[in-house]
C-alpha positions as CSV (number, residue, x, y, z in Angstrom):
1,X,32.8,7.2,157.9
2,X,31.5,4.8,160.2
3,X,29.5,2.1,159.8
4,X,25.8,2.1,159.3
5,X,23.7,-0.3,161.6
6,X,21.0,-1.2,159.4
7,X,19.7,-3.8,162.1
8,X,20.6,-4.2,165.3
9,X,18.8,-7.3,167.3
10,X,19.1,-10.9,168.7
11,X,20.1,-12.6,165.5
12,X,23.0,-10.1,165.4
13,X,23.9,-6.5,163.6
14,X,23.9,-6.0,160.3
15,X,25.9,-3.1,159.1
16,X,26.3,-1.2,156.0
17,X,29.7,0.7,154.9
18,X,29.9,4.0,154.0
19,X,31.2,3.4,150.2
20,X,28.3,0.6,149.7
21,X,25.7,4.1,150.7
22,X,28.4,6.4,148.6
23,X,28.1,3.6,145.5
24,X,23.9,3.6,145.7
25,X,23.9,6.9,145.3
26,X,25.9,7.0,142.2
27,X,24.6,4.0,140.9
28,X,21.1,6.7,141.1
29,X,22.7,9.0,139.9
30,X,24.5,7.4,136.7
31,X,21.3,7.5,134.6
32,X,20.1,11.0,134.8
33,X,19.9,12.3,131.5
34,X,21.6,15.6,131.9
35,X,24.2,14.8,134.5
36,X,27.7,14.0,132.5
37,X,29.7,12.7,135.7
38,X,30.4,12.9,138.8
39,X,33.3,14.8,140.2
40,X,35.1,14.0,143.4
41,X,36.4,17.9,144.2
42,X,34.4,20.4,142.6
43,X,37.3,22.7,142.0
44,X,39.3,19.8,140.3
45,X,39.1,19.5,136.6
46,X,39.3,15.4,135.9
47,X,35.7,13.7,136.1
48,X,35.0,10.0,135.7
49,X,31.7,8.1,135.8
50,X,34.0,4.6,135.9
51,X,34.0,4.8,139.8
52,X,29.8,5.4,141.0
53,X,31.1,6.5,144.7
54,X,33.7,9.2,143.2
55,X,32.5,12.9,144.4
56,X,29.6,11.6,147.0
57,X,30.2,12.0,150.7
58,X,27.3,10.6,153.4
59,X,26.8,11.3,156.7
60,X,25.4,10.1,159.5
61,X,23.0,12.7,162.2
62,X,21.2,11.8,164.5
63,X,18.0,12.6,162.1
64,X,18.8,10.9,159.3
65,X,21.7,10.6,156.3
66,X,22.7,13.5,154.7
67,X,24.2,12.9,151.4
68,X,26.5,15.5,149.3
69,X,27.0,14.8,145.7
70,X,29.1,16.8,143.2
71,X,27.7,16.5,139.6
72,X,28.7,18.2,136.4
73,X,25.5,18.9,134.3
74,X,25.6,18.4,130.1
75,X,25.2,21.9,128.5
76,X,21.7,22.7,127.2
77,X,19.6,20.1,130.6
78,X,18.5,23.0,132.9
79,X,20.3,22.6,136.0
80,X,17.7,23.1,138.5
81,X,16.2,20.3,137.1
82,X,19.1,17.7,137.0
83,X,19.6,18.9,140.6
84,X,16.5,18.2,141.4
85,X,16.0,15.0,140.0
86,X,19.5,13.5,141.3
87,X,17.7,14.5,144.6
88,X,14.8,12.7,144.5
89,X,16.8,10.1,142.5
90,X,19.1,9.4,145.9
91,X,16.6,10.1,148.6
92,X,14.3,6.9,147.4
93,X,16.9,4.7,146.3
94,X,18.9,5.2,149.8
95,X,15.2,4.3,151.5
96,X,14.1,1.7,149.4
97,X,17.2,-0.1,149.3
98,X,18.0,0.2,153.0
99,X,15.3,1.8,154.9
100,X,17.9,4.5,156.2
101,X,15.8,7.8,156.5
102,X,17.2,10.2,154.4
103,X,17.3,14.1,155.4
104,X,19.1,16.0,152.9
105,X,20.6,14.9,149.4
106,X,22.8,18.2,148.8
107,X,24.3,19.2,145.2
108,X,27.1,20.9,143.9
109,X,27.0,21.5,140.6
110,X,30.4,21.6,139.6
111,X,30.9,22.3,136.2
112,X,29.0,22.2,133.0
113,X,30.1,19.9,130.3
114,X,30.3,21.4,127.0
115,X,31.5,18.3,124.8
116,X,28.4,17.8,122.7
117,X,27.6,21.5,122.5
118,X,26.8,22.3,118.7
């Protein structure tokens, strides 16, 4: 991905990388009670919440950033929920921390992790 101008003017451009927006995102992400990890390919089966940009994409429109995140969801957390809330999550850290106007935050819920199932 390209780099994100995040300011462009006399005193010079400041721009930010795509894995510092992928990393923000997971960093929102990493404590949502419900999500278990993230997941870089939604039909692999390894998951890892050690690197906070694994399974999150962002691009760049003309509108606005859209974000894609893959998440696996901890059985018995509804998953509309989680989704949701990962959403909201990423859309007001990604403006907050850099002003970038976010369109769409898009989830793939990848898999459900039944490790402390009863």
């Amino acid at each position: 991905m390209e780099e994100n101008i995040l300011n462009n003017d006399k005193q010079g451009i400041i721009k930010v990388s795509g894995e510092v927006l992928s990393v923000i995102s997971g960093m929102a992400v990493n404590d949502i009670e419900g999500v278990a990890s993230l997941i870089e390919d939604p039909d692999s089966t390894v998951y890892s919440k050690k690197m906070l940009s694994r399974g999150i994409s962002v691009d760049q429109k003309a509108d606005g950033l859209s974000v894609n995140i893959n998440i696996v969801v901890k059985y018995g957390y509804s998953i509309a929920d989680v989704s949701r809330e990962v959403q909201l999550k990423v859309k007001d850290a990604m403006e907050n921390m850099l002003g970038f106007d976010v369109k769409t935050v898009n989830v793939v819920v990848a898999g459900v992790d039944f490790s402390e199932a009863q």
